[in-house]
C-alpha positions in Angstrom: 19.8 -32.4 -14.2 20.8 -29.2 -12.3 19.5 -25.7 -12.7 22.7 -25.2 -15.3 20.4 -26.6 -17.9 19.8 -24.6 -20.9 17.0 -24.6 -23.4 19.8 -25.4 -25.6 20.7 -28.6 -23.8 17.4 -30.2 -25.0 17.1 -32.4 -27.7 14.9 -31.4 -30.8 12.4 -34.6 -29.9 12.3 -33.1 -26.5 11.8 -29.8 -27.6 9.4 -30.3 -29.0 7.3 -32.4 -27.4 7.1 -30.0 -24.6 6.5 -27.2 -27.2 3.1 -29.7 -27.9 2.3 -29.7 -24.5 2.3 -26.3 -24.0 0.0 -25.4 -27.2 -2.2 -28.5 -26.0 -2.5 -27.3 -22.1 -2.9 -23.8 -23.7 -5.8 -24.7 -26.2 -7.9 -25.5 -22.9 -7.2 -22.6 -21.6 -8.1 -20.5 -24.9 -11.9 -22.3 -24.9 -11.9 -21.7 -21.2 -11.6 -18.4 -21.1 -13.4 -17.3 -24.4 -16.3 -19.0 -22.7 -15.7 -17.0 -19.4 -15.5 -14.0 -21.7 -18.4 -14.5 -24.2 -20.7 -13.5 -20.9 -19.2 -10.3 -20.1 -19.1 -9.3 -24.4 -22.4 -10.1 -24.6 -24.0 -8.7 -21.8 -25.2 -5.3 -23.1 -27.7 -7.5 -25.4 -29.0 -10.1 -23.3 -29.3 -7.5 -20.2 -32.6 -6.6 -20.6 -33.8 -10.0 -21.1 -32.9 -11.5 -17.9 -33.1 -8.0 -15.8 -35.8 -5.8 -17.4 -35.3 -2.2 -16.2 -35.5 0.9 -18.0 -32.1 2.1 -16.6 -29.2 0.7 -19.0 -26.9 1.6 -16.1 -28.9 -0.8 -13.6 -29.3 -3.8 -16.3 -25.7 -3.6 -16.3 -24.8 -3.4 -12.7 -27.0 -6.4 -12.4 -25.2 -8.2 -15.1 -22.4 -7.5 -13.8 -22.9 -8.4 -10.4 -23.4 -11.8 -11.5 -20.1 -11.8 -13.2 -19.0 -10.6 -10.0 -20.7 -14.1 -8.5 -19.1 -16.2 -11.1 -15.6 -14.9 -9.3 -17.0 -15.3 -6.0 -16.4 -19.3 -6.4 -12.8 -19.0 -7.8 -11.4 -19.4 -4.4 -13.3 -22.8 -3.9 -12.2 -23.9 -7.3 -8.6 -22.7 -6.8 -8.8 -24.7 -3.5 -10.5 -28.2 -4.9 -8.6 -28.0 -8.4 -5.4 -27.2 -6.8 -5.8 -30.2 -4.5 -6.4 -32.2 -7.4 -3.8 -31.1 -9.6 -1.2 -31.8 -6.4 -2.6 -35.4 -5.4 -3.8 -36.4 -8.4 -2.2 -34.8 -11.0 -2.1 -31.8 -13.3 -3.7 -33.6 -16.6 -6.8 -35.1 -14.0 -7.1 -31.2 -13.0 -7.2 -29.7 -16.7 -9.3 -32.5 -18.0 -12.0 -31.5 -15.2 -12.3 -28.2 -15.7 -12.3 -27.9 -19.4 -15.6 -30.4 -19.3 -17.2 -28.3 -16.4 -16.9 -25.2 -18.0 -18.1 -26.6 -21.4 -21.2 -27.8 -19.4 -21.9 -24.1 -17.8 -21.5 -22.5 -21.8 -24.0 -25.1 -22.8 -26.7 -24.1 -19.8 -26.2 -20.4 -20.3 -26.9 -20.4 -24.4 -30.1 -22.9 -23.2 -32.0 -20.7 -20.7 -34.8 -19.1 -21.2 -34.9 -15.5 -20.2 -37.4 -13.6 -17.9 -40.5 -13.4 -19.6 -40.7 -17.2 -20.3 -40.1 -18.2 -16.4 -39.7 -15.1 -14.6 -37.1 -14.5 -11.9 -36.0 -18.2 -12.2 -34.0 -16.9 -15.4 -31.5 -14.9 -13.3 -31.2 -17.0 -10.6 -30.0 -19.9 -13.2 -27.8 -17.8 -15.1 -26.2 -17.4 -11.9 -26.0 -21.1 -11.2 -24.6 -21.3 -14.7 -22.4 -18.4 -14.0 -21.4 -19.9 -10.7 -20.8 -23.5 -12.1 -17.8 -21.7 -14.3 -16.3 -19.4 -11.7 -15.6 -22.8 -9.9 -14.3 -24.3 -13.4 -12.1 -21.1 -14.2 -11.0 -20.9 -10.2 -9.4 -24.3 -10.7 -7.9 -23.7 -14.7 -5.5 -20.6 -14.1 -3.1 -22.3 -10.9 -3.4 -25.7 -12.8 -2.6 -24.6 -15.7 0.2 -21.5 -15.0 1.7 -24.9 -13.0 1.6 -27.4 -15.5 3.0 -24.8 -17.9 6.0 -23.5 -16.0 7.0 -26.9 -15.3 6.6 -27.7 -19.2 8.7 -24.7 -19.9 11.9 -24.8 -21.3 14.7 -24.1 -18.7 16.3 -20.7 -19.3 13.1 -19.3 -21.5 10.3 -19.9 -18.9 9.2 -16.5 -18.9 8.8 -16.4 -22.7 7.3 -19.9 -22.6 4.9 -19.4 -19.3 3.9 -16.3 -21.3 1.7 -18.2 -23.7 -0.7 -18.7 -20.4 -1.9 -15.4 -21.4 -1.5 -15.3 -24.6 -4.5 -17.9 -24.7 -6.2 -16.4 -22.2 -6.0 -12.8 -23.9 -7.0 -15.1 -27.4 -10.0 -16.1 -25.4 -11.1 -12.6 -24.6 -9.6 -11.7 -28.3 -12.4 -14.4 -29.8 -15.0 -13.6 -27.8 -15.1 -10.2 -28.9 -14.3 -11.1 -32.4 -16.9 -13.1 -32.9 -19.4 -10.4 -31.5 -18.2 -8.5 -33.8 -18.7 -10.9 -36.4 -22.5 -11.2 -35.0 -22.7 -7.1 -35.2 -22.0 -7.5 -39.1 -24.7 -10.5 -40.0 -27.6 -10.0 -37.8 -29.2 -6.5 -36.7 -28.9 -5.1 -33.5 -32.8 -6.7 -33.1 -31.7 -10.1 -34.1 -28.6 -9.9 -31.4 -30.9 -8.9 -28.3 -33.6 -11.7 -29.2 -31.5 -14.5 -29.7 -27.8 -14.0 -31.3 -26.3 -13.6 -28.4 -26.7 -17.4 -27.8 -24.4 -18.1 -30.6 -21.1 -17.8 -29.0 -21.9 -20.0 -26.0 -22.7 -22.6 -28.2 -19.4 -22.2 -30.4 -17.4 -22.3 -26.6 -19.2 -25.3 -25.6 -18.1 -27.2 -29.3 -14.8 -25.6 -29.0 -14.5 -27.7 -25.6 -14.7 -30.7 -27.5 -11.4 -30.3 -28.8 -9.6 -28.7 -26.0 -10.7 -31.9 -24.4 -8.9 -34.3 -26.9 -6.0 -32.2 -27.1 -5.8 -32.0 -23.6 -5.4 -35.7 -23.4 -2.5 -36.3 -24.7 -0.5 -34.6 -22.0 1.6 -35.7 -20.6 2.0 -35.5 -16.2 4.7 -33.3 -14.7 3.8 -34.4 -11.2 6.0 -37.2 -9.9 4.2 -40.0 -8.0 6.2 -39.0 -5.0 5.2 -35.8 -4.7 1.3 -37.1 -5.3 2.2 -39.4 -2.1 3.8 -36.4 0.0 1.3 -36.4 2.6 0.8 -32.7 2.8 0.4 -32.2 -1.1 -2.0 -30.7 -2.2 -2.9 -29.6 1.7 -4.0 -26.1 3.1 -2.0 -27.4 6.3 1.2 -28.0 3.7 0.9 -24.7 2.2 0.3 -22.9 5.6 2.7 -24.2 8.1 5.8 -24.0 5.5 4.4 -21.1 2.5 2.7 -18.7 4.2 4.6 -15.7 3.7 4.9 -16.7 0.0 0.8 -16.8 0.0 0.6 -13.6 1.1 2.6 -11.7 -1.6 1.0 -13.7 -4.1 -2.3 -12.7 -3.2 -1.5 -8.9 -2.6 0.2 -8.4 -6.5 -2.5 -10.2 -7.4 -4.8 -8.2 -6.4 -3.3 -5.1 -8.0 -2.7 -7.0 -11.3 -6.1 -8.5 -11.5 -7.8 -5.3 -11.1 -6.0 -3.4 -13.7 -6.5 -6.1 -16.0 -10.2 -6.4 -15.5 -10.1 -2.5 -16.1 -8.6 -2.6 -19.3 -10.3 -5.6 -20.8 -13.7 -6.5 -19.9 -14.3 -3.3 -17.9 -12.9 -1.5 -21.0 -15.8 -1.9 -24.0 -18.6 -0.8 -21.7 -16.8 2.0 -20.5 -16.1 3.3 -23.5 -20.0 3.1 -24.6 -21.1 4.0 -21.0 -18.8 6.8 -20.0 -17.1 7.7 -23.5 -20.3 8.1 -25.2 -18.7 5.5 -28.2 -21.2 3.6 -30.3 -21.1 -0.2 -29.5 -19.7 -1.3 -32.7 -16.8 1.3 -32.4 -16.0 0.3 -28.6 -16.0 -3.1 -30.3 -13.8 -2.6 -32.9 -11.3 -0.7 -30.9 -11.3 -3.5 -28.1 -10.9 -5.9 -31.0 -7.7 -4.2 -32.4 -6.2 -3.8 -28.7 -6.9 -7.1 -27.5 -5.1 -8.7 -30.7 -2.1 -6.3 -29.9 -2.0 -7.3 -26.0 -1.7 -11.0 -26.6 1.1 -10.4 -29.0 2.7 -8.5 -26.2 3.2 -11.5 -23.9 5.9 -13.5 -25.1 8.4 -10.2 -25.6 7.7 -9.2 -22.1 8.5 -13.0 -20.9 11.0 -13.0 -23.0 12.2 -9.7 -21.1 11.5 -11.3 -17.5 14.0 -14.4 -18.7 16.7 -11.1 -19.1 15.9 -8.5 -16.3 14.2 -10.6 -14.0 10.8 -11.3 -12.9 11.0 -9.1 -9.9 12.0 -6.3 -11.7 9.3 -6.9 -14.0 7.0 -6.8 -11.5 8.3 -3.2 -9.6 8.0 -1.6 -13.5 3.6 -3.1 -13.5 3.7 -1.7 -10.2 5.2 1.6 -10.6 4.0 2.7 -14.0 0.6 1.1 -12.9 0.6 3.5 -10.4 1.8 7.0 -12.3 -0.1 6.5 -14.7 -3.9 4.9 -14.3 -5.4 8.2 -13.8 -4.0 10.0 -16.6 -5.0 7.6 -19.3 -8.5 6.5 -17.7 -9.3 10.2 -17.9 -7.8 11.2 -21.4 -10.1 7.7 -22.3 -13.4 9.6 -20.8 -12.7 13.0 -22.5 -12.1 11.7 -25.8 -14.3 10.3 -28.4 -11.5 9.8 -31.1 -11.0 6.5 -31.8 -7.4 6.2 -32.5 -6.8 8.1 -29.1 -8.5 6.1 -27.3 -6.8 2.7 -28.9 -3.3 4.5 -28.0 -4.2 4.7 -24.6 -5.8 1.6 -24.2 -2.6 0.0 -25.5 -0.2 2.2 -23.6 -2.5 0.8 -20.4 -2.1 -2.8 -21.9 1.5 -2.7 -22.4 2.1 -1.5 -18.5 -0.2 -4.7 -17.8 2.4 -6.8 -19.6 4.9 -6.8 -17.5 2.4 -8.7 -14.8 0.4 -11.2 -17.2 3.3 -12.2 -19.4 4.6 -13.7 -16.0 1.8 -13.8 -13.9 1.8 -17.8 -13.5 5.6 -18.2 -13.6 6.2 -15.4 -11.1 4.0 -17.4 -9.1 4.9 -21.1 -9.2 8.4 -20.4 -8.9 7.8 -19.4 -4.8 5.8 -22.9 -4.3 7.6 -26.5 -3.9 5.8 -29.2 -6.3 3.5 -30.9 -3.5 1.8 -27.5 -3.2 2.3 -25.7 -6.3 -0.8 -25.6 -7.9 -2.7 -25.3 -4.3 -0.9 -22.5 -3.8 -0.7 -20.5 -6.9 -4.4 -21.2 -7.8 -6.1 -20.5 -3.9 -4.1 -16.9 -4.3 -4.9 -16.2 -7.3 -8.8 -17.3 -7.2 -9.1 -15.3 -3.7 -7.4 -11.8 -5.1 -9.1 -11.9 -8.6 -12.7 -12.9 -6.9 -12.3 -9.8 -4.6 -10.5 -7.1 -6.9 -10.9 -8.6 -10.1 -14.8 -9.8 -10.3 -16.0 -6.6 -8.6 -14.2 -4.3 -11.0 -16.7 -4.0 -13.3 -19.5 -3.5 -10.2 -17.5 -0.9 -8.6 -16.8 1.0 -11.7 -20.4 1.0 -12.6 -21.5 1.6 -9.0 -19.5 4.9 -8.6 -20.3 6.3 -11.8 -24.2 5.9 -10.4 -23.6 7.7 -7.2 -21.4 10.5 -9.7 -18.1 10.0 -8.6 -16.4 7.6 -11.3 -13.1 9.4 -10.8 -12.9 7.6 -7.5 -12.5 4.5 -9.5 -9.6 5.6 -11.5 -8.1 6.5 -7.7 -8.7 3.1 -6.8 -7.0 1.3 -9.5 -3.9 3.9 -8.7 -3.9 2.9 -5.0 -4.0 -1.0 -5.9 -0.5 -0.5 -8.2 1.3 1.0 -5.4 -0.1 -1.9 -3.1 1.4 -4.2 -6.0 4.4 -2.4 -6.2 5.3 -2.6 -2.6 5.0 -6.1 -2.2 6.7 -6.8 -5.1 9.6 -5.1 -3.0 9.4 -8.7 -1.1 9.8 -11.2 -4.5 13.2 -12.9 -4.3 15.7 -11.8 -6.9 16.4 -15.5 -7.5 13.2 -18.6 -8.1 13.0 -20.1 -4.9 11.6 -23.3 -6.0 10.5 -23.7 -9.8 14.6 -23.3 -11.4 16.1 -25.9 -8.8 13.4 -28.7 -9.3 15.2 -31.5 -11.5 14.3 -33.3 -14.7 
């Protein structure tokens, strides 16, 4: 079939079985990410177990730097799961990952912290930690692939979308169920040993995403798997290179401002806000619910306006207004303020993740597709987005936590001017055939 095909010109069976692949690719992603997530909800209790220090500040710099780590493996994972997801497939890829990450959730909810074993306690949560940045490194380019080549023809944005809106339900769950926690156990019971909990619940939750994951079907064909440059750093080099490279620098831009405004987000507003935990909870909670709802409208829009134009709007409102909302956020201690501008933040976010794997796989051919989306990806999030939280914290130690909000700015108008370079038409993804 040519790229005339409409979602209407499926047939219901058809329909939707692909609509069953797409909630089964995305229910691995969900239990990937809500264990990713758990760690960075849950630090501010288990903090002072692993990195005793009397400085709240410094235990969570040094939390946070191993989130950082976890990122720093996501360009090896992008590279190795990419490369398996091109010559082997994209079920072999998703399969893999979803066990390996279930593995790291099950370490980190085992360990024993720093007065049982001493430094050996940080050093394997960072194993742990670095065990799922190379799981996660390899889930988002297999699965924003697998997806946009699942996706109905003509709705891709709005179908792609639901990439995030599993990944947002991850981070949506992982704070829920804190919050849950914050209700049944005191604020004793949470440090000593309820903060295992949800690592446990990610680890069973893998269980299913596993089965699920199963019965997808490939999108691969074997003659792509046989292309002797799929799945290949010389394949995506010698012919893609330009196409790397605006990947990677929107990416950059769009995983920093979404590390700002989600994980980055509850600590700030208990570090710098002066919020109570449970309130900084509750407001995350609340926004986090609204974000993921957000997706499929603004895929929905990126099928309409386009996904380049999509992607000038992130960049341009990104960039007018960070600082104003980041400091109305620091001088306020309303809550409903603060959850306006959080969502006003989250809303100019949308028009990047709603499309942020589609926008992507549609400037890679099929024998390089996942290499390519997930090794850009992986290398832009470990630098920008892992270190958000560090950098943030880092600056507000030396007394100039403005500077980050600066930062963030100068990163949208990075974004914005390479998204100048996206093709008004797919290059690849709408031309491949059924």
């Amino acid at each position: 079939m040519s790229t005339t095909i409409t979602a209407q010109s499926y047939t219901p069976h058809e329909k939707r079985k692909r609509i069953f692949a797409i909630v089964a690719a995305s229910s691995g992603n969900l239990v990937e990410w809500f264990d990713f997530y758990v760690y960075a909800f849950c630090a501010i209790y288990f903090a002072p177990l692993f990195f005793p220090s009397a400085d709240p500040t410094a235990q969570l710099l040094n939390t946070a730097g191993v989130f950082a780590a976890g990122f720093l493996m996501r360009p090896i994972g992008g590279w190795l799961f990419g490369r398996i997801a091109d010559k082997h497939g994209r079920k072999n890829s998703l399969l893999i990952s979803v066990v390996m990450m279930c593995l790291g959730s099950l370490a980190i909810a085992c360990l024993p912290t720093y007065a049982s074993i001493g430094a050996w306690a940080p050093a394997l949560l960072l194993v742990a930690r670095l065990f799922q940045g190379l799981s996660v490194g390899g889930e988002y380019g297999t699965t924003a692939t697998y997806m946009s080549e699942i996706a109905l023809k003509g709705q891709r944005g709005f179908f792609a979308s639901f990439q995030y809106v599993t990944l947002i339900g991850g981070q949506l769950l992982a704070v829920l169920v804190v919050v849950i926690l914050q209700q049944v156990l005191s604020d004793a019971e949470l440090r000593s040993w309820g903060w295992r909990i949800p690592f446990v619940i990610g680890a069973l939750a893998a269980i299913v995403a596993l089965y699920l994951r199963r019965t997808l079907e490939e999108t691969s064909t074997a003659s792509t798997r046989a292309n002797k440059e799929a799945g290949t750093l010389r394949g995506l080099f010698r012919h893609h290179k330009a196409a790397f490279f605006t990947v990677l620098g929107y990416t950059a831009g769009g995983s920093l401002i979404f590390y700002t405004f989600t994980t980055y987000m509850q600590k700030y507003l208990v570090n710098s806000a002066g919020m109570s935990i449970k309130t900084a909870s509750a407001i995350m909670t609340v926004a986090l619910f609204a974000y993921m709802c957000m997706q499929p409208l603004f895929g929905a829009l990126s099928d309409r306006i386009s996904r380049r134009n999509s992607m000038l709007l992130f960049g341009g409102l990104g960039a007018i207004f960070t600082v104003p909302i980041m400091s109305g956020l620091h001088n306020t201690t309303n809550p409903i303020i603060a959850f306006l501008l959080i969502i006003a933040a989250l809303a100019i976010v949308s028009f990047y993740t709603s499309i942020s794997g589609i926008v992507k796989s549609e400037m890679f051919p099929p024998e390089v597709r996942a290499l390519g989306v997930g090794l850009a990806y992986a290398i832009a999030n470990a630098i920008f987005g892992g270190s958000a939280e560090y950098v943030a914290l880092g600056l507000k130690s030396l007394g100039h936590e403005n500077s980050f909000y600066w930062y963030v700015t100068g990163m949208m108008v990075l974004a914005f001017v390479v998204s100048l370079r996206l093709p008004k038409r797919a290059a690849y993804l709408n031309e491949d055939h059924e």
